[in-house]
C-alpha positions as a Markdown table, in Angstrom:
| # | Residue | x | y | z |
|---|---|---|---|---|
| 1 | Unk | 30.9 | 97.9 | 68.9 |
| 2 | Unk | 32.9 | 100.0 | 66.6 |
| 3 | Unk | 34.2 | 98.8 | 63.1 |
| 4 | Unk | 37.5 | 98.7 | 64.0 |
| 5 | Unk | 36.5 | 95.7 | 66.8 |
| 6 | Unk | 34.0 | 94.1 | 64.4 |
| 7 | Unk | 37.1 | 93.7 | 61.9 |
| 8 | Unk | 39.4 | 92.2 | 64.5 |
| 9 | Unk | 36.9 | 90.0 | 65.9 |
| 10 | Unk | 35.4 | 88.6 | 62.1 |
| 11 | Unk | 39.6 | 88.5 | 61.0 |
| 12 | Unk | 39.9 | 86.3 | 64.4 |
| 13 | Unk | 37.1 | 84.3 | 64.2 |
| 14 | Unk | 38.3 | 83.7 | 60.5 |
| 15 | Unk | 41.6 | 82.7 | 61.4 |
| 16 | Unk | 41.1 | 80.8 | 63.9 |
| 17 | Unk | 38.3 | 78.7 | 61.8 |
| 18 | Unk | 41.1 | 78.5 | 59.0 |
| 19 | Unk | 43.4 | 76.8 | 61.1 |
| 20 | Unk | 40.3 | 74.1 | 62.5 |
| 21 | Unk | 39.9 | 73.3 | 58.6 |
| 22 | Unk | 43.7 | 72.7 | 58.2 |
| 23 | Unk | 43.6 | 70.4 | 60.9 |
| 24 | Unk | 40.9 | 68.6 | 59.9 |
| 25 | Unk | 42.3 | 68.1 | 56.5 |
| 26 | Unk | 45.6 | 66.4 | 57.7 |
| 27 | Unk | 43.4 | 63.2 | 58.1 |
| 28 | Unk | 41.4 | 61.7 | 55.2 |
| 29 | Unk | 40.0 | 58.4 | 54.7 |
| 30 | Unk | 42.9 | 57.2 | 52.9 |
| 31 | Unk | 45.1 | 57.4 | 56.5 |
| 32 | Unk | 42.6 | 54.9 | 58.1 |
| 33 | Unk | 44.0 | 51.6 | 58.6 |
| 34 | Unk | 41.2 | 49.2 | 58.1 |
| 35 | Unk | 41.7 | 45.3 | 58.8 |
| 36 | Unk | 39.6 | 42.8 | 58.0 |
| 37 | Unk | 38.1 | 39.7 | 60.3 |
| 38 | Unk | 41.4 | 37.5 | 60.1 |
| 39 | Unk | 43.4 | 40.6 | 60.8 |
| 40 | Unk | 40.9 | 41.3 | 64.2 |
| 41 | Unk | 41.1 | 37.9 | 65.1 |
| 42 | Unk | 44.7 | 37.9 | 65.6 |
| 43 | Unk | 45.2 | 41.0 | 67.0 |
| 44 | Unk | 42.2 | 40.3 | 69.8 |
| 45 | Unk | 44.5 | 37.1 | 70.2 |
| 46 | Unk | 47.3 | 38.4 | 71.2 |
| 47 | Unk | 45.9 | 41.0 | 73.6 |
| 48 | Unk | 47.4 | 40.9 | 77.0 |
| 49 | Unk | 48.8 | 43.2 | 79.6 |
| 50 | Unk | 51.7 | 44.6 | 77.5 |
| 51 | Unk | 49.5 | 44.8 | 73.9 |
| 52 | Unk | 45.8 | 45.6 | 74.8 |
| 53 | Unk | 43.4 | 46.0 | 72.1 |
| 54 | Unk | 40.3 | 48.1 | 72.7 |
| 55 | Unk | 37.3 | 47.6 | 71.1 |
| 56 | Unk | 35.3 | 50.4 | 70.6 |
| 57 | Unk | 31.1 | 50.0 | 69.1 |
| 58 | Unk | 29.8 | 53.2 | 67.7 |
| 59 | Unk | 26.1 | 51.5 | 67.1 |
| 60 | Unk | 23.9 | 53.5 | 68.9 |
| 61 | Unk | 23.4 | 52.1 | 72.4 |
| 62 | Unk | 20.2 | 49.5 | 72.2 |
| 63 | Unk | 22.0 | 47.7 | 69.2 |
| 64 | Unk | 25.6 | 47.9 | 71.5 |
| 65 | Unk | 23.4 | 46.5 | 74.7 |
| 66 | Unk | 21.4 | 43.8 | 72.5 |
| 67 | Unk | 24.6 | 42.3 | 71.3 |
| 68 | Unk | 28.5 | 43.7 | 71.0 |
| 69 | Unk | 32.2 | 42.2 | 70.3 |
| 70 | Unk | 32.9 | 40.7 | 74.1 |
| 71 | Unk | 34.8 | 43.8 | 76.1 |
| 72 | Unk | 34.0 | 46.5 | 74.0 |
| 73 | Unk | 33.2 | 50.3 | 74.4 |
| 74 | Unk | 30.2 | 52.0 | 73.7 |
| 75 | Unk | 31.9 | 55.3 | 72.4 |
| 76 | Unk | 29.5 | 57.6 | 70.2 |
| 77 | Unk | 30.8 | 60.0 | 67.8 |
| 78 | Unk | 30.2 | 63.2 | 70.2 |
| 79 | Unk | 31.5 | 61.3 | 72.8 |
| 80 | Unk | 35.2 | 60.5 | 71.2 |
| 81 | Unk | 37.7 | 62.8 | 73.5 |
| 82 | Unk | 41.3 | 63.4 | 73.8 |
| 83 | Unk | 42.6 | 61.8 | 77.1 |
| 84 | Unk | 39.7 | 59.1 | 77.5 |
| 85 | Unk | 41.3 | 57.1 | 80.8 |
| 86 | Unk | 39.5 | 53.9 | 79.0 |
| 87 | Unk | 42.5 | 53.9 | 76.3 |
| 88 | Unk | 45.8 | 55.2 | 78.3 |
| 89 | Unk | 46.6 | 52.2 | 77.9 |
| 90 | Unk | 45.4 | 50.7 | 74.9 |
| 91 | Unk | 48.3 | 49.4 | 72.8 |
| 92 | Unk | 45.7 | 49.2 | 69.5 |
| 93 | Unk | 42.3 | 50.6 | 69.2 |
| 94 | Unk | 39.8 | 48.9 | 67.1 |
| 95 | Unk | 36.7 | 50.6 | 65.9 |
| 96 | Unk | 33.4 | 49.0 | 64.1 |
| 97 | Unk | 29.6 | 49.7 | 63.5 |
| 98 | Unk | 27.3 | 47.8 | 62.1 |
| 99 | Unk | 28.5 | 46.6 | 58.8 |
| 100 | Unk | 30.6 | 47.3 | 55.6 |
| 101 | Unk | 29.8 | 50.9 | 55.1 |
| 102 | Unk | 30.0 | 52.3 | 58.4 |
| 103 | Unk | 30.6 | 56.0 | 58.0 |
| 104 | Unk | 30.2 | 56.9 | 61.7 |
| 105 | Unk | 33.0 | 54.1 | 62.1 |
| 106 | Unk | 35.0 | 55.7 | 59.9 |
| 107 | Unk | 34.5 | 59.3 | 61.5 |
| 108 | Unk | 35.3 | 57.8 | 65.0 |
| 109 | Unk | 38.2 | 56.4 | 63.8 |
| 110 | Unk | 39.4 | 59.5 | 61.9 |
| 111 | Unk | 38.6 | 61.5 | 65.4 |
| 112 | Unk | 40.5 | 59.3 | 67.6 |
| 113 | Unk | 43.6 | 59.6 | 65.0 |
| 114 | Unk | 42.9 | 63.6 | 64.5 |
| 115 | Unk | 43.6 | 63.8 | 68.5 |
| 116 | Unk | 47.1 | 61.7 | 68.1 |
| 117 | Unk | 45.6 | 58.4 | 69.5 |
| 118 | Unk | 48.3 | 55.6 | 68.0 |
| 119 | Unk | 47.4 | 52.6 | 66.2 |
| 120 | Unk | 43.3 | 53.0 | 65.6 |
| 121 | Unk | 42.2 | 50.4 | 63.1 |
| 122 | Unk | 39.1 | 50.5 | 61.6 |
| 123 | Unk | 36.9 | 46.9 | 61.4 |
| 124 | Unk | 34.9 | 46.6 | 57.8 |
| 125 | Unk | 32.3 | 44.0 | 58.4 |
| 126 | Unk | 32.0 | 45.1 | 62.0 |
| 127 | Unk | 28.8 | 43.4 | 64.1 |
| 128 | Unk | 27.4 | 42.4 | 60.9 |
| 129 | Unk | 30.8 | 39.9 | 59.8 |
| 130 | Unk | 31.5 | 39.1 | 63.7 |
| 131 | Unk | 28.1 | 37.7 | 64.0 |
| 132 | Unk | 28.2 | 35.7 | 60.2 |
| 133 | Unk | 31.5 | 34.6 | 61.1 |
| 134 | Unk | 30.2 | 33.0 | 64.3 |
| 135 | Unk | 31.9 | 34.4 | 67.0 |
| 136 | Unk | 30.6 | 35.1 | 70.4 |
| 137 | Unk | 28.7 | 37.9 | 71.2 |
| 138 | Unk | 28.3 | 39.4 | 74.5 |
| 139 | Unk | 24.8 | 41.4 | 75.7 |
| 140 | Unk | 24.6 | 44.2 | 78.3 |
| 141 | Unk | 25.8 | 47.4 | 79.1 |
């Protein structure tokens, strides 16, 4: 490879990481809209044909089989995608790990947002409030 190609392939590879990052950046933290337990409540609630509200468990997945909010996904990080069939229709999405400080939670929610999926919500408290609060938990994959 010549210089001249080794500069236009670094200046592309540049630019086109430059304009990942810029992405990346349009969603921060602040944009996630997180709800707390009453907030979930309601929502799940009102779900029906016309308003369906996904649930989606980023625990890894013995914690999600043990134990999860009844109906929910087991959606991992690496496994978050544009076009998922599971959340056409999904009218809110609702995202939780394991408690307060879920980070992975967070970055699920900030993916799903980043690839223009409407209405995500992330769940503070997530398994660790559903199960204090008392609500029913349902095992299996």
């Amino acid at each position: 490879m010549n210089h001249m190609t080794g500069f236009l392939v670094t200046t592309a590879l540049i630019f086109a990481l430059a304009g990942c990052q810029s992405r990346a950046s349009n969603t921060t933290d602040a944009d996630i809209d997180v709800v707390r337990f009453d907030r979930v409540v309601e929502m799940m609630s009102k779900s029906d044909q016309k308003r369906l509200v996904v649930f989606i468990d980023v625990r890894p997945r013995v914690p999600y089989i043990t134990g999860h909010i009844p109906g929910a996904l087991h959606v991992p990080l690496p496994d978050v995608r544009a076009g998922d069939p599971r959340l056409a229709q999904a009218s809110h999405i609702i995202v939780y790990g394991r408690g307060w400080q879920d980070y992975v939670a967070q970055a699920v929610a900030k993916k799903l947002m980043m690839l223009k999926y409407d209405k995500v919500h992330d769940f503070r408290g997530g398994m660790e409030l559903w199960e204090a609060k008392g609500q029913r938990v349902e095992a299996g994959p």
